[in-house]
LUMPA-485392 format. One record per residue: residue in one letter; x, y, z of N, C-alpha, C, CB in turn; residue number from 1. Coordinates in steps of 0.1 Angstrom, whole numbers, plus 2048, in hexadecimal, padded with zeros to 3 digits. Glycine has a CB too. Layout:
BEGIN
   code   n_u   n_v   n_w   ca_u   ca_v   ca_w   c_u   c_v   c_w   cb_u   cb_v   cb_w   pos
      A     X     Y     Z      X      Y      Z     X     Y     Z      X      Y      Z   NUM
...
END
This chain:
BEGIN
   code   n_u   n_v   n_w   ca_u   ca_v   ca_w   c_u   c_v   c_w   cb_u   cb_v   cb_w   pos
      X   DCC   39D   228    DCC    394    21D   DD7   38A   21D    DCB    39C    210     1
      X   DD7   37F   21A    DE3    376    21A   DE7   374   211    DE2    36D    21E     2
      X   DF6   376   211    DFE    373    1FF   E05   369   205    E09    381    1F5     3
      X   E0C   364   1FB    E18    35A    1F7   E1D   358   204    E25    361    1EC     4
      X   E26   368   209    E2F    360    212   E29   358   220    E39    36B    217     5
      X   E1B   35E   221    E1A    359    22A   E12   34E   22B    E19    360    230     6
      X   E0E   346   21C    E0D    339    21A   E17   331   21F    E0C    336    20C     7
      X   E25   336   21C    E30    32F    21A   E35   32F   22D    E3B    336    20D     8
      X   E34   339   234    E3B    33B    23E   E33   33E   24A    E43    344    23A     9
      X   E27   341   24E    E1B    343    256   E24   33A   263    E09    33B    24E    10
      X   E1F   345   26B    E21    33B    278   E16   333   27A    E22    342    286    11
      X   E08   338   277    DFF    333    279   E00   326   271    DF5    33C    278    12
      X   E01   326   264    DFE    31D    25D   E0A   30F   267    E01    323    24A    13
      X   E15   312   26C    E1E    30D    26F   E19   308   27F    E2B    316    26D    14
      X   E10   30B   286    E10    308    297   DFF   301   290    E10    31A    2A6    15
      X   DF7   307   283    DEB    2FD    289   DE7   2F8   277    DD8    309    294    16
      X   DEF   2F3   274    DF3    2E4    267   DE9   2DF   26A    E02    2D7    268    17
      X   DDF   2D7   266    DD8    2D1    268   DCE   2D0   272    DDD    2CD    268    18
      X   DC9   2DA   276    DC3    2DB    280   DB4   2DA   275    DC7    2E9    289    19
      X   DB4   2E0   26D    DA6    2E3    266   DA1   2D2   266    DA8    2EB    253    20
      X   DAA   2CD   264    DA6    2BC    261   DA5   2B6   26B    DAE    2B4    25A    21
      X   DA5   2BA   275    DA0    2AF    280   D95   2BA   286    DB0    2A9    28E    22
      X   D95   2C6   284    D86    2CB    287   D79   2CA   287    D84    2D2    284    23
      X   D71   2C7   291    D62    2C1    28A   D58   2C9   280    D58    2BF    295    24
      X   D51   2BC   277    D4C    2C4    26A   D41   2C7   271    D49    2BC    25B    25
      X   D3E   2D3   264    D31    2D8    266   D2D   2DF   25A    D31    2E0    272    26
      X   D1B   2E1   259    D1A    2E8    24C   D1E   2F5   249    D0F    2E9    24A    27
      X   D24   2F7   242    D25    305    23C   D19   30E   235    D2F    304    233    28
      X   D17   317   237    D0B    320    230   D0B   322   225    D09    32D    232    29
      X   D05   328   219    D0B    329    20E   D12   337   20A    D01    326    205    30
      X   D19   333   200    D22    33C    1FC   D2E   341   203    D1C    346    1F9    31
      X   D31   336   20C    D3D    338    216   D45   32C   214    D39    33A    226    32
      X   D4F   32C   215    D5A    31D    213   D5C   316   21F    D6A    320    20F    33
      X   D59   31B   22C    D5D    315    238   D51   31F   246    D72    317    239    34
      X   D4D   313   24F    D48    31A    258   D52   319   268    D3A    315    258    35
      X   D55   31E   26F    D5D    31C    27E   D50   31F   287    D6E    329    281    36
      X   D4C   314   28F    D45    31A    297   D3A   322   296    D4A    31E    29B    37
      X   D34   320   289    D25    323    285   D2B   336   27E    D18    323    299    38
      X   D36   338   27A    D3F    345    277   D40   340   26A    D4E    348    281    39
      X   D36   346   25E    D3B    340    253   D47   349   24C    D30    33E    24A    40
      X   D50   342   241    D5B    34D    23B   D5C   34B   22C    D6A    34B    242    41
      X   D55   352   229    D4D    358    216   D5A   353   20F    D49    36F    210    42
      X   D52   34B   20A    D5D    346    1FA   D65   34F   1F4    D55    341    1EB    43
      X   D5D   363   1F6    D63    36A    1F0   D72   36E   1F8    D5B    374    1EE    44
      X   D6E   36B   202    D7D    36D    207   D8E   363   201    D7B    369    219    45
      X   D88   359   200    D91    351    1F9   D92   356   1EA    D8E    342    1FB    46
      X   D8A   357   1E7    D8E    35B    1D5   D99   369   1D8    D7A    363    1CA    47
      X   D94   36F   1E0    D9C    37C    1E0   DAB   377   1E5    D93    389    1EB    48
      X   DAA   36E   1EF    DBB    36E    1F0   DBF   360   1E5    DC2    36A    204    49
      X   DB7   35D   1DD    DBE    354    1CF   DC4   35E   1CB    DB5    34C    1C3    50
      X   DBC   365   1C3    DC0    376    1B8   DCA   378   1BE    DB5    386    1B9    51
      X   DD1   37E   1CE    DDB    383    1D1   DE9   37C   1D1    DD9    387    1DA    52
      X   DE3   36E   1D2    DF1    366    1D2   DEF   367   1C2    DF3    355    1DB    53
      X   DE8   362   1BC    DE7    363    1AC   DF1   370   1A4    DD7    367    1AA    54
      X   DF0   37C   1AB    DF8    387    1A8   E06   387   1AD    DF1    393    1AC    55
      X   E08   37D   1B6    E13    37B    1BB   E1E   36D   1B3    E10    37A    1CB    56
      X   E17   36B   1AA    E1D    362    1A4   E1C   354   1A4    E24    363    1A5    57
      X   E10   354   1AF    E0E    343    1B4   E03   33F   1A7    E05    340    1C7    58
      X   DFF   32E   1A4    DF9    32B    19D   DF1   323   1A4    DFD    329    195    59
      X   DDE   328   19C    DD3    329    1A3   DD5   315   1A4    DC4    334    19B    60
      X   DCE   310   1AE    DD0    303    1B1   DCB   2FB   1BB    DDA    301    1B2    61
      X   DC6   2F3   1B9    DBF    2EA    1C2   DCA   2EA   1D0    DBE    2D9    1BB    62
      X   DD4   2E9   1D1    DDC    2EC    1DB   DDD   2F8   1E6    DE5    2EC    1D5    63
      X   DDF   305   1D7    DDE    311    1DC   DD3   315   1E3    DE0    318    1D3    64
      X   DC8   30E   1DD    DBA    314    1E6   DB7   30B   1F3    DAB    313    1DB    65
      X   DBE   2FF   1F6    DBC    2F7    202   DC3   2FB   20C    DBE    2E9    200    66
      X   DD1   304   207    DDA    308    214   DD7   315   218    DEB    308    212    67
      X   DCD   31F   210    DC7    328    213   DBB   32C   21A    DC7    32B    20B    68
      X   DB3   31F   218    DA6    31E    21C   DA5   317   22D    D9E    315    210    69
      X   DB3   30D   22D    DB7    30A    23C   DBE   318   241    DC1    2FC    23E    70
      X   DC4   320   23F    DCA    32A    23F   DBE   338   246    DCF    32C    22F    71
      X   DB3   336   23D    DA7    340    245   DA1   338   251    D99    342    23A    72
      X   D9D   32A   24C    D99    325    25A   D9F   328   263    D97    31A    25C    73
      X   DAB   323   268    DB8    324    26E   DB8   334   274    DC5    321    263    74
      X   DB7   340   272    DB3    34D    275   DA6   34E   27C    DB4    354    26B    75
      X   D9F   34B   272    D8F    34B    278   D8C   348   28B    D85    33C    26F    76
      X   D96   33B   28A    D97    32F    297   D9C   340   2A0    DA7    31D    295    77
      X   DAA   340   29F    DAF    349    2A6   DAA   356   2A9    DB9    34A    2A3    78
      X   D9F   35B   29F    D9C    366    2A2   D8E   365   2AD    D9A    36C    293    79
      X   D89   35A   2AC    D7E    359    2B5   D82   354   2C1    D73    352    2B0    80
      X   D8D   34E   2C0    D93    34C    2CD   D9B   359   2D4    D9C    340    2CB    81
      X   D9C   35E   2CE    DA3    371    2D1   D92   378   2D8    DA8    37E    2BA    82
      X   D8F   376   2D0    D82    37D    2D4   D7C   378   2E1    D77    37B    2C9    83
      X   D7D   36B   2E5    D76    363    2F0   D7E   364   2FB    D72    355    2ED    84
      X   D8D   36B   2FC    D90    36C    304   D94   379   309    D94    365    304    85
      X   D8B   384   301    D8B    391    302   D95   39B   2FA    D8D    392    30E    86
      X   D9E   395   2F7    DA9    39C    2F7   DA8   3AC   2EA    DB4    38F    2F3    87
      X   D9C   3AA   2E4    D99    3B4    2DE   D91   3BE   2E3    D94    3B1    2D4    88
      X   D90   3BB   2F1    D88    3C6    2F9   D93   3CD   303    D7A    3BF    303    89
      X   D9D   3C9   303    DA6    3D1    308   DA8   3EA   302    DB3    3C6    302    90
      X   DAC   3EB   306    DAD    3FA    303   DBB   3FD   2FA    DAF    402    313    91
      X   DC1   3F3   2FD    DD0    3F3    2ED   DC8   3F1   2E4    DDF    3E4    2EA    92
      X   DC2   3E0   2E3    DBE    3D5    2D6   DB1   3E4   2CF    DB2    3BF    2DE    93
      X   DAB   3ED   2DC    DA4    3F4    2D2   DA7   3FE   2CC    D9B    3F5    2D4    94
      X   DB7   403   2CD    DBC    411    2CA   DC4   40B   2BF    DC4    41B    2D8    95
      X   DC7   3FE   2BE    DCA    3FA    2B2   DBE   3F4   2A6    DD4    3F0    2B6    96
      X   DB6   3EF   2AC    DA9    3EC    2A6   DA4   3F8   29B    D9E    3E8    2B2    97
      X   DA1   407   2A5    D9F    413    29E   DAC   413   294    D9D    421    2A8    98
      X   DB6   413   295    DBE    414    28A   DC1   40D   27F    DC5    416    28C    99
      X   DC0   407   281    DBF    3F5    274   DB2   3FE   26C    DB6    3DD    27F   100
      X   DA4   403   272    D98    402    271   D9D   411   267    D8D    400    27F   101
      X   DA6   41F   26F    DA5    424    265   DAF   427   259    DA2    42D    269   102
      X   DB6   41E   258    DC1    41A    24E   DBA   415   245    DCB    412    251   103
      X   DB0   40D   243    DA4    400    23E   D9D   40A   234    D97    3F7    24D   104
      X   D92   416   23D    D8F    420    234   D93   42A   22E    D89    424    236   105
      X   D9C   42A   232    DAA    439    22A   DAC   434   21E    DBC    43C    231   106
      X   DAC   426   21B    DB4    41C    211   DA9   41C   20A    DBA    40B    217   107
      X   D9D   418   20C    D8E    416    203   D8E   423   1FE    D7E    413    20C   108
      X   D8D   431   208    D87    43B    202   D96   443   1F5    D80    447    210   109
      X   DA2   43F   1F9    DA7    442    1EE   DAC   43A   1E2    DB0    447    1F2   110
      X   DA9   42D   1E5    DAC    421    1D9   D9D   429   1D0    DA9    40A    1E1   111
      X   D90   42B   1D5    D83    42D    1CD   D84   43C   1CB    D74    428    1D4   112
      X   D89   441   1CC    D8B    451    1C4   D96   452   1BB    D8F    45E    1CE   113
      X   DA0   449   1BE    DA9    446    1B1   DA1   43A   1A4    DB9    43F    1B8   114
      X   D97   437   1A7    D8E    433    1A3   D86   438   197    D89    432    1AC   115
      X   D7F   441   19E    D76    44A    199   D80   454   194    D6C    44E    1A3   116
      X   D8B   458   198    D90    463    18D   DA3   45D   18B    D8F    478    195   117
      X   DA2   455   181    DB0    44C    17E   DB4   459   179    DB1    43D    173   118
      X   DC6   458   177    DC9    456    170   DD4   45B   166    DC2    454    16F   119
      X   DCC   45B   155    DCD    45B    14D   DDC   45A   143    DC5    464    14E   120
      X   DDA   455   139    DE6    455    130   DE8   466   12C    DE4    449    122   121
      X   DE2   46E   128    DE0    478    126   DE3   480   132    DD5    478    122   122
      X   DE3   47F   13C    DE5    483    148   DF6   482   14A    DDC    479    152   123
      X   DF9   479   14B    E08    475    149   E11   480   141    E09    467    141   124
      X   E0C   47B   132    E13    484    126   E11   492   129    E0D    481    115   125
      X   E03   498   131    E06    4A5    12E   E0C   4A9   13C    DFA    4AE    12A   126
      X   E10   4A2   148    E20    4A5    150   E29   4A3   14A    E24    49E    15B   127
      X   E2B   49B   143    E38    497    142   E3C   4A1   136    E39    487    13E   128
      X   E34   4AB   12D    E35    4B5    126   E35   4C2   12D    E2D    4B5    11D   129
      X   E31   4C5   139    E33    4CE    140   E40   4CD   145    E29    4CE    149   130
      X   E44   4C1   14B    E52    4C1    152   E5F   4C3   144    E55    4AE    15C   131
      X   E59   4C2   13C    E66    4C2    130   E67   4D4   12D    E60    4B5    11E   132
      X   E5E   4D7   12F    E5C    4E4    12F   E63   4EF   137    E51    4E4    132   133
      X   E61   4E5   144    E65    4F1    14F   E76   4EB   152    E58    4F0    161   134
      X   E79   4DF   14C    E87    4DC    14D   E90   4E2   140    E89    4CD    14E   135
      X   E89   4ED   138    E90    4EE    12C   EA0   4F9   130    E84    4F5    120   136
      X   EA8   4F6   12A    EB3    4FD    130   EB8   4F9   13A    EB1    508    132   137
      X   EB4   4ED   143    EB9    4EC    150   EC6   4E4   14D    EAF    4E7    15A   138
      X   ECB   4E2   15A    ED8    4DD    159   ED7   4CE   15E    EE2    4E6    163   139
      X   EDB   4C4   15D    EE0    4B9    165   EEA   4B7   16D    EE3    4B1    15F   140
      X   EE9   4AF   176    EF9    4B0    17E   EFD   4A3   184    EFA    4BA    18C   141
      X   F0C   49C   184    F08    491    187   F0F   48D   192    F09    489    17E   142
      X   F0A   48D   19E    F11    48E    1AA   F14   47F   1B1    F08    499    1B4   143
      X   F20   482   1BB    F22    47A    1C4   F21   480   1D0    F2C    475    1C2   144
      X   F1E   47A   1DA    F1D    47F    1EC   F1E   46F   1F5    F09    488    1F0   145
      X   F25   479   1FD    F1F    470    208   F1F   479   216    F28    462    20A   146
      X   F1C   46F   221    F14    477    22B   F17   46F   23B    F02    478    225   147
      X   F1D   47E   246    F25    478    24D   F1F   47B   25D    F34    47E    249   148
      X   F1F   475   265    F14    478    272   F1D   485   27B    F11    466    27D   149
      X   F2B   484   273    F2D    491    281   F32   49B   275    F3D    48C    292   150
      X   F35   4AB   278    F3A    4B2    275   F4B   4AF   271    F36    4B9    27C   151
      X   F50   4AE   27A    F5F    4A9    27D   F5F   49C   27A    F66    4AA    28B   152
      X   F5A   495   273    F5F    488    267   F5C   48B   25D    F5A    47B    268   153
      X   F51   494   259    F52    49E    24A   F60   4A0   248    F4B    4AF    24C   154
      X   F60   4A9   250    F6B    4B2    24A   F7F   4AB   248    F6B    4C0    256   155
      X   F7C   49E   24F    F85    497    251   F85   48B   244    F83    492    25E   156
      X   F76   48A   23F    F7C    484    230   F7F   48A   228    F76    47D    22A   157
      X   F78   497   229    F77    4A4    21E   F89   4A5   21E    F6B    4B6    225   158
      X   F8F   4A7   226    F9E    4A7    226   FA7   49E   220    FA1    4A6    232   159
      X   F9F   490   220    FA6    480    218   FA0   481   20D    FA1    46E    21F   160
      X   F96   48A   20B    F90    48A    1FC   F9C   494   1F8    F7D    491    1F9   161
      X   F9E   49F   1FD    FA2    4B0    1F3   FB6   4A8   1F3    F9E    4CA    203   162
      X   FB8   49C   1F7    FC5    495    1FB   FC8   48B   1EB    FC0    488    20D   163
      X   FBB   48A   1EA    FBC    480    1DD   FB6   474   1E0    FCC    47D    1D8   164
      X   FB3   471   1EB    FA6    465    1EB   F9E   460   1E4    F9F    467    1F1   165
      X   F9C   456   1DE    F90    456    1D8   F80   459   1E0    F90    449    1D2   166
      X   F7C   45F   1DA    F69    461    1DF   F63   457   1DD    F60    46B    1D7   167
      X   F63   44D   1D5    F5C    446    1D6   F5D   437   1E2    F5C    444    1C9   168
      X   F6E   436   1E5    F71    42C    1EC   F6D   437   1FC    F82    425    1E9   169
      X   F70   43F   1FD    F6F    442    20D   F5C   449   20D    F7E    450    213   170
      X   F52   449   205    F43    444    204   F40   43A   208    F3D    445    1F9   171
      X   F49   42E   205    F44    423    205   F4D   41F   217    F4A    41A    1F5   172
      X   F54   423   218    F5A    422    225   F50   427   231    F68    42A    225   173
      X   F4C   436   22E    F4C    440    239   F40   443   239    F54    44D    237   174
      X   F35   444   22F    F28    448    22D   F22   445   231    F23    447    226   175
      X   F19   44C   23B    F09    446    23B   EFC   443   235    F06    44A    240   176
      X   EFE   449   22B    EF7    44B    21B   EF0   43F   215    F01    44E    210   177
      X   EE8   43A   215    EE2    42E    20B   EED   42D   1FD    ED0    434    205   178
      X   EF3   43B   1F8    EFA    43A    1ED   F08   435   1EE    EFA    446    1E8   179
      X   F09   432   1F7    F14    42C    1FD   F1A   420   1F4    F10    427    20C   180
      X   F0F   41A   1F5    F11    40E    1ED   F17   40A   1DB    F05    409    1EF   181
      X   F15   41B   1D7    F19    421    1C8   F22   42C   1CE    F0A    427    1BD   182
      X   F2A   425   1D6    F39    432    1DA   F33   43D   1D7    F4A    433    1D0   183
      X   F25   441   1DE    F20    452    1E0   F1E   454   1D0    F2E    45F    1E7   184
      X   F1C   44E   1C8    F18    452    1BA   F04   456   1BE    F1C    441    1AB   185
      X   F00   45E   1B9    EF0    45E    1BA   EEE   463   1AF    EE9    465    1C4   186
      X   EF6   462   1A3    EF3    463    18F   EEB   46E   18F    EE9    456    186   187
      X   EE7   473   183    EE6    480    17C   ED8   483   185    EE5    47F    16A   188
      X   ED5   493   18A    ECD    497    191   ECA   4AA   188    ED4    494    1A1   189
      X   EBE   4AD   18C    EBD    4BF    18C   EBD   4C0   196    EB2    4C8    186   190
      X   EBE   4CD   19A    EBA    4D3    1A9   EB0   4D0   1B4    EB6    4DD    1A8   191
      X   EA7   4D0   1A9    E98    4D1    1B3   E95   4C4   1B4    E8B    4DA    1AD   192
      X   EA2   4B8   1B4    E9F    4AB    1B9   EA3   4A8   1C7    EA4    4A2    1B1   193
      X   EB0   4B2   1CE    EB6    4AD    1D6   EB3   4C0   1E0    EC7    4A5    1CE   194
      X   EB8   4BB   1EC    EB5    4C9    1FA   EBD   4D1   1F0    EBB    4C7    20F   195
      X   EB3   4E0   1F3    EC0    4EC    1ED   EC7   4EA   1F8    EBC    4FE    1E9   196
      X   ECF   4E9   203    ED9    4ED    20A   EE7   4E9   1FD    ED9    4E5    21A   197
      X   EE2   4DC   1F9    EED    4D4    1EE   EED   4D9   1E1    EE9    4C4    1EA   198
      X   EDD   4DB   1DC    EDE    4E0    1CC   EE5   4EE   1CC    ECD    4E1    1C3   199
      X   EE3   4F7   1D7    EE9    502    1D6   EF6   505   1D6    EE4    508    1DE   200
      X   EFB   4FA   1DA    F0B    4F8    1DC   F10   4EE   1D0    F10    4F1    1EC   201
      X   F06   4E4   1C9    F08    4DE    1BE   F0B   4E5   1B5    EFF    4D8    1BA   202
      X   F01   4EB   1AF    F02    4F3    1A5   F0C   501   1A1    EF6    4F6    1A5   203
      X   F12   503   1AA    F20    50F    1B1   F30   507   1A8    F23    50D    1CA   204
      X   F2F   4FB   1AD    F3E    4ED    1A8   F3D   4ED   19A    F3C    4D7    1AD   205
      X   F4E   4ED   198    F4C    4E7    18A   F4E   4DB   18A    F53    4EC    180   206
      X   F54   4D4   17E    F52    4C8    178   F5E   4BE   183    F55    4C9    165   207
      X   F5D   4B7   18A    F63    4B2    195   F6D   4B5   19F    F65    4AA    193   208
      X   F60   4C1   1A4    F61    4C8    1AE   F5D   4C7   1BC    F5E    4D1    1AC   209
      X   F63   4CA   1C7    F5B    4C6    1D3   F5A   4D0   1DF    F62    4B9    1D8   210
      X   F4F   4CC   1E3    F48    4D7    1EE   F55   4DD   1FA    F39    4CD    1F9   211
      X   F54   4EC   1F6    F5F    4EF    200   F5B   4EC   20E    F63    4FD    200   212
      X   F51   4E4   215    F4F    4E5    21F   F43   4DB   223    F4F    4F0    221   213
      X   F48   4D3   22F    F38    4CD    22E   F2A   4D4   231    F37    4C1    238   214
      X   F1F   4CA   22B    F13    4D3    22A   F0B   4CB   234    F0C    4D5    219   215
      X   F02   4D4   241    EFE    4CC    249   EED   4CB   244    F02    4D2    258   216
      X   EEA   4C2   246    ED6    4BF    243   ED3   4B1   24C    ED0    4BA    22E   217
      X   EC8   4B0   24F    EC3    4A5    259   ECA   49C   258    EB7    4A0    257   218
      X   ECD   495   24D    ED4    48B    24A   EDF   489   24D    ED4    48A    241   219
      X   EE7   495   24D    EF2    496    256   EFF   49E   250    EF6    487    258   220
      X   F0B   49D   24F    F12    4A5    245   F1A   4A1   23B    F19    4AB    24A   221
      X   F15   4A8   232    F14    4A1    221   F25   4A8   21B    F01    4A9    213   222
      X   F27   4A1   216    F33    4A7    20C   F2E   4A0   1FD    F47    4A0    212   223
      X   F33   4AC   1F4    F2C    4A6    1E7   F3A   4A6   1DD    F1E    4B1    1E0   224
      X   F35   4A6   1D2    F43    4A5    1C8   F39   4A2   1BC    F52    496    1CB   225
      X   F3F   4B0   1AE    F37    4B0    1A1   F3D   4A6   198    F38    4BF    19B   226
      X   F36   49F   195    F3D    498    18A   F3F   49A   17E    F3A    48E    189   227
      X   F35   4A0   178    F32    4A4    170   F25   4AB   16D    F36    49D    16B   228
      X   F22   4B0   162    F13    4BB    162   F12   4BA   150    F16    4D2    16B   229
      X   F08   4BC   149    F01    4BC    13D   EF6   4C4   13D    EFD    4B0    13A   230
      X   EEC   4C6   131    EE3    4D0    12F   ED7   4C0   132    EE3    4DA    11D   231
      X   ED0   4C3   137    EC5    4BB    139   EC1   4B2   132    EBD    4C1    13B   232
      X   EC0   4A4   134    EC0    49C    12C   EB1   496   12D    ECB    494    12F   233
      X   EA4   498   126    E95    48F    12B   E9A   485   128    E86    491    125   234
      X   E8F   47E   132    E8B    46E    12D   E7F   470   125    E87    463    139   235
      X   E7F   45F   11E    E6E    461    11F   E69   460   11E    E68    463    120   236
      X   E5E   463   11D    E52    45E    121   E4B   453   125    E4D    460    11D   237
      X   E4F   446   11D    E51    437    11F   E5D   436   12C    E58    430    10E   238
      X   E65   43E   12B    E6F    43C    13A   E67   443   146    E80    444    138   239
      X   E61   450   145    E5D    456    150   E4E   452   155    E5E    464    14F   240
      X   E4B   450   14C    E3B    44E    14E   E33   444   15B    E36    447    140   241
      X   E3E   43B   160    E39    438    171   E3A   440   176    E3F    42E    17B   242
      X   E44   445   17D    E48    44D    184   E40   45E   183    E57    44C    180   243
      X   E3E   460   177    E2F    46A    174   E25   465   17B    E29    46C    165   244
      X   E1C   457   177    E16    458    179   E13   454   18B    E12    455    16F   245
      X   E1D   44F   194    E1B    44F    1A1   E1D   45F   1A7    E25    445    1A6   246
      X   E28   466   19B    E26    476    1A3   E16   479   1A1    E32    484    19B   247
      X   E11   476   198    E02    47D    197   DF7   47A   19E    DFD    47B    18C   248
      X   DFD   469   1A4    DF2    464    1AD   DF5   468   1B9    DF0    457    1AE   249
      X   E01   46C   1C0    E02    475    1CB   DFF   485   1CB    E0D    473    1CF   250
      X   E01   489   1BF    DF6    499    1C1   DEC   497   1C2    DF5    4A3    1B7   251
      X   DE4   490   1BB    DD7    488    1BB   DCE   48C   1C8    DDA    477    1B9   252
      X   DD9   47D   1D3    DD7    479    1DF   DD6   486   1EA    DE2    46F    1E2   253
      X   DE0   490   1E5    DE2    498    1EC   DD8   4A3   1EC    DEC    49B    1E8   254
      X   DD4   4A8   1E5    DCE    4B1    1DF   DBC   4AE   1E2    DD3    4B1    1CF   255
      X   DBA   49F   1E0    DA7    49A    1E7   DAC   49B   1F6    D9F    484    1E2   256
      X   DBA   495   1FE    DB5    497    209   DB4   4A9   213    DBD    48B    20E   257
      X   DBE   4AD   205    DBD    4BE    20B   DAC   4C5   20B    DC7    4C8    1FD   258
      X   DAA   4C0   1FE    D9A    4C8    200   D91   4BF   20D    D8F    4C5    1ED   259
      X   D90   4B1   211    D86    4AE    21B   D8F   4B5   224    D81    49E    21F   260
      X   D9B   4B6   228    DA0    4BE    234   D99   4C9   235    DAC    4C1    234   261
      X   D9B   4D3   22C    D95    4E0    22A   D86   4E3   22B    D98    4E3    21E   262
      X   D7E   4D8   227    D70    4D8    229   D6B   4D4   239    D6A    4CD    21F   263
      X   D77   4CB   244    D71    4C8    24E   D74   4D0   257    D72    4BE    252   264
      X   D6D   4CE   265    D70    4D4    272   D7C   4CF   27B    D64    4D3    27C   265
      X   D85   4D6   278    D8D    4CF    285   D90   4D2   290    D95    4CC    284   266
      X   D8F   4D0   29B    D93    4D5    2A9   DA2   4D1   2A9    D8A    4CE    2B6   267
      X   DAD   4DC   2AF    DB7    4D7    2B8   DBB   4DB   2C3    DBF    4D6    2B4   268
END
């Protein structure tokens, strides 16, 4: 589908400008906006990439629909010229062809079962009353980390930390962390948000305290520091309620494609 940017930035649109206009005319069939070579291309296709640039903030326009509609021709051209010179009969073009092809229906068959079973506002509220439930009594904690590629540069800041260093300037120095950028701050957390190798050693610290030792996990080796901790604070429900409802659409997702798994044959 074509959006905005690539109204604005297309190589294509940039190597064949005007090509549609010096192309020879010919009739178009109906209910198509343009024919290439007797290859008609359905008006519906253009409505559909108006709508998307439309959602992208462009406004619908005599303009917008002329740089779009040279925009399909302009593909159309190249695609039948792809085709006439084989290049889709190659043994890559078709191991990528099968995969475009099954990305295309994975996307149909789970866009139309979230379809057929959305959802719900009611759905939401009664997670988001379960989670308030199962967080009752829990703790908060509000940690800082960061995270170091060798063992022996752990333990070598951990040393400029226990020295009087600040943590937040040598995160921002030393870290490999995305949090890096908030001197290793990653704000109020429970447990069962972050790897137990950490919560298990989180929850041990008191109130700006730090890991006697670095902690190793894929990521690499973490040193943490407590900042502080509280009794559990909800949001909510107006605050959590995206974030519900994308967790629900991935159990959702998870759970239809568990059962066709379970129902088919698979060889390995």
């Amino acid at each position: 589908m074509i959006h905005r940017n690539l109204v604005k930035n297309t190589v294509l649109s940039l190597l064949l400008s005007g090509v549609c206009a010096l192309s020879s005319a010919q009739t178009k069939p109906a209910g198509s906006m343009a024919a290439v070579n007797g290859v008609a291309i359905p008006e519906a296709l253009l409505e559909q990439n108006v709508r998307a640039n439309i959602a992208q903030g462009q406004k619908d326009s005599p303009e917008l629909r002329q740089v779009l509609k040279d925009e399909l021709i302009n593909r159309e051209i190249l695609a039948q010229e792809s085709g006439r010179l084989g290049l889709d009969k190659t043994p890559d073009a078709q191991t990528q062809w099968a995969q475009v092809r099954q990305t295309f229906l994975v996307e149909l068959l789970l866009n139309d079962y979230m379809k057929r079973n959305p959802i719900t506002d009611a759905d939401v509220k009664a997670e988001y009353d379960r989670q308030l439930v199962a967080m009752n009594g829990a703790e908060q904690f509000k940690l800082s980390l960061m995270v170091l590629p060798t063992e022996d540069e752990a333990k070598a800041v951990l040393a400029r930390l226990r020295k009087g260093e600040a943590f937040a300037k040598l995160a921002t120095e030393k870290s490999i962390d995305p949090s890096k950028k908030d001197g290793g701050s990653i704000g109020w957390v429970v447990p069962g948000q972050i790897l137990p190798a950490i919560a298990n050693v989180m929850v041990n610290l008191s109130k700006g305290g730090l890991v006697a030792a670095p902690i190793q996990t894929q990521a690499g080796w973490n040193i943490i520091k407590l900042e502080d901790k509280r009794p559990f604070k909800a949001p909510t429900l107006a605050e959590s309620q995206n974030e519900i409802r994308q967790l629900l659409v991935q159990k959702q997702r998870f759970e239809y494609v568990k059962k066709l798994r379970d129902a088919a044959k698979v060889a390995q």
